[in-house]
N, C-alpha and C positions, 0 to 999 in steps of 0.2 A: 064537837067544835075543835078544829087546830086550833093549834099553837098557831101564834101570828108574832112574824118579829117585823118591829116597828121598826121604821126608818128615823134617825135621828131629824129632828128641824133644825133647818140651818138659819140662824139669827145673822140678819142684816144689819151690820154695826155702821152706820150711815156716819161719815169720815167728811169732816171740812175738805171744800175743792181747791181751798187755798189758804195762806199762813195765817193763822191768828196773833194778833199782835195785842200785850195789854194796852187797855185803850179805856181809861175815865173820863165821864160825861154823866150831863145830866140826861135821863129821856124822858118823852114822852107819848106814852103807848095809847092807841083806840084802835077797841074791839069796832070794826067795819058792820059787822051786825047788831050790836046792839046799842054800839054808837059808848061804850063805856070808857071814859079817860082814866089813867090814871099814871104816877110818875114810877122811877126806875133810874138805874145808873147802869151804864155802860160799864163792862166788865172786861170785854176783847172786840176786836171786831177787824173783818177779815173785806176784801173785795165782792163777798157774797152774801156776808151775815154777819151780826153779832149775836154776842150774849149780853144779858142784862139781867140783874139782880132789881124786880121789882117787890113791891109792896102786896100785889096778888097777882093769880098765875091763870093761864088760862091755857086750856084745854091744846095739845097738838093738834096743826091745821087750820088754828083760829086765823081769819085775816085780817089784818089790821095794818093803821097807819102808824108809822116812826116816826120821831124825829129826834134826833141827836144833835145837845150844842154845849159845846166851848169852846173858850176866847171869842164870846162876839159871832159864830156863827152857828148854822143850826142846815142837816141835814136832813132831808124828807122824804122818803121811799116807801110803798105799799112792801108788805111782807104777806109771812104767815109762820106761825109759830111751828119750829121743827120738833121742838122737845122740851117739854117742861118738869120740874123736879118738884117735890112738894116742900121745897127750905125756899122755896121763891126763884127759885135761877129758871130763864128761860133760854132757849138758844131760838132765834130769828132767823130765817132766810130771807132776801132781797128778791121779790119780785117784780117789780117796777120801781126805776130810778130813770127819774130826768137828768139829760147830760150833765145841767149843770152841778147836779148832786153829784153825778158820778165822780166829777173835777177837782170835787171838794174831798169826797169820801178816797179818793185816790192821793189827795194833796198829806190828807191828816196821814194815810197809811205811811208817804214816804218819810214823811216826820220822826213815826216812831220808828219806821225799820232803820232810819240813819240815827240812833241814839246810841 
């Protein structure tokens, strides 16, 4: 049997498509399949996704409902979990957002980038 030289793998370091800004909030996460609630705070959050710091973690690819709110308003978009860590931090991707979320989620971003 040769000798076999292995080809290194090359790891996909999956990179935010746009700036993450810190950004506290309350949230409120369900798992889409099996329908599980539970809370969380917003950690950063960008034009495509946030992070959030919850209470339990679920698995990368889970799809689930968002919602993020403070001062009085509350954001709502269908995701799916990009990466999760086992200290609770999850990172969110935004797959469906209604315009008017978008207006909102666009609103809060120019907020904190003019700080």
């Amino acid at each position: 049997m040769a000798d076999k030289v292995q080809t290194p793998v090359k790891v996909h370091v999956e990179r935010p498509r746009a700036r993450r800004y810190a950004f506290v909030a309350s949230v409120e996460l369900m798992d889409l399949q099996s329908e599980l609630q539970f809370q969380g705070r917003a950690t950063d959050l960008s034009l495509y996704g946030c992070g959030v710091a919850a209470s339990k973690s679920l698995p990368a690819g889970t799809k689930l409902r968002i919602k993020i709110t403070t001062k009085g308003r509350t954001f709502s978009a269908v995701g799916k979990v990009a990466y999760a860590t086992a200290e609770g931090d999850i990172g969110i991707v935004f797959a469906r957002v209604e315009p008017s979320d978008q207006m909102l989620l666009e609103k809060w971003i120019g907020e904190v980038r003019d700080r």
